[in-house]
N, C-alpha and C positions, 0 to 999 in steps of 0.2 A: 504494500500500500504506500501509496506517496506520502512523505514524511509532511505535509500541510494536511492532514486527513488524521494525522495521529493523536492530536490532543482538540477533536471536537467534542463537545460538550453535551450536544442533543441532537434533538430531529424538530425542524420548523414546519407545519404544514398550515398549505393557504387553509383557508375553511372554506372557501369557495368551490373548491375540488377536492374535498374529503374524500371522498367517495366515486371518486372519477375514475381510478386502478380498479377497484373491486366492480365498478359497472361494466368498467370498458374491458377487463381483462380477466376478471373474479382472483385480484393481486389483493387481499388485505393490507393495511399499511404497518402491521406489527410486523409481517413477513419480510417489507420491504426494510426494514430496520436490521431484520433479525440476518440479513446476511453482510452487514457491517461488521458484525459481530464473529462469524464465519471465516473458514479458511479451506481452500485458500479464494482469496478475495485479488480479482483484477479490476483495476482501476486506468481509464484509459480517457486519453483528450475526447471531447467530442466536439471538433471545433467547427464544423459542417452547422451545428446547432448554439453555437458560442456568439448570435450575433450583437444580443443587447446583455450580453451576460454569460460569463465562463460555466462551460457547463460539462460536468463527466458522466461517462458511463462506467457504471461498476457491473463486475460478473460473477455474481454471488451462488451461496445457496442456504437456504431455510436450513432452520434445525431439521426439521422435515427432510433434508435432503431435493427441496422443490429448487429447480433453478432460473434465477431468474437474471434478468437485464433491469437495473434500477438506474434513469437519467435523472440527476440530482445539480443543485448547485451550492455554492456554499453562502451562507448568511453571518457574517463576524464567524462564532464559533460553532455555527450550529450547519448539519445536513440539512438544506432542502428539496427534497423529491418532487419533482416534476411529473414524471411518468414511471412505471413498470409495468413489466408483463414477463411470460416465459418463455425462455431462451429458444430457440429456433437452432436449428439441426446442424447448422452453420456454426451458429454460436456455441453450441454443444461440443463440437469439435473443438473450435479453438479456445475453448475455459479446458477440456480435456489434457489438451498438447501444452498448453499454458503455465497452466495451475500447478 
């Protein structure tokens, strides 16, 4: 994990899209926490999506063992999640060869 990533503090979430992962994706947002927590954990520019605001994708996995893609940014000390859902076959592959 990137050493700017090691001493954050919490998780910020808008209240406006509480519930935007679990609609859009059925991602709870403990899950999406819970593979900050996880190892091993890739963390990667997403600079395609960086335009008003730095933003990374992390390639986690649930206690669960569920794996997922969480696009976050950071706020002072805290994670904020933008988006997640789960990883794609692609993705699968390279958290595998990775990780």
């Amino acid at each position: 994990m990137e050493k700017e990533f090691i001493h954050f503090v919490g998780f910020q979430w808008d209240q406006g899209n509480i519930d935007k992962n679990l609609i859009k994706h059925e991602v709870e947002n403990w899950e999406c926490e819970q593979i900050f927590f996880n190892r091993p954990l890739l963390v990667l520019d997403d600079p395609k999506h960086s335009i008003s605001e730095k933003r990374w994708a992390a390639f986690g996995k649930t206690d669960a063992d569920r794996l997922l893609v969480v696009i976050f940014t950071k706020r002072d000390n805290s994670i904020r999640v933008i988006s997640a859902r789960e990883m794609n076959k692609k993705e699968r592959k390279f958290y595998d060869e990775k990780g």
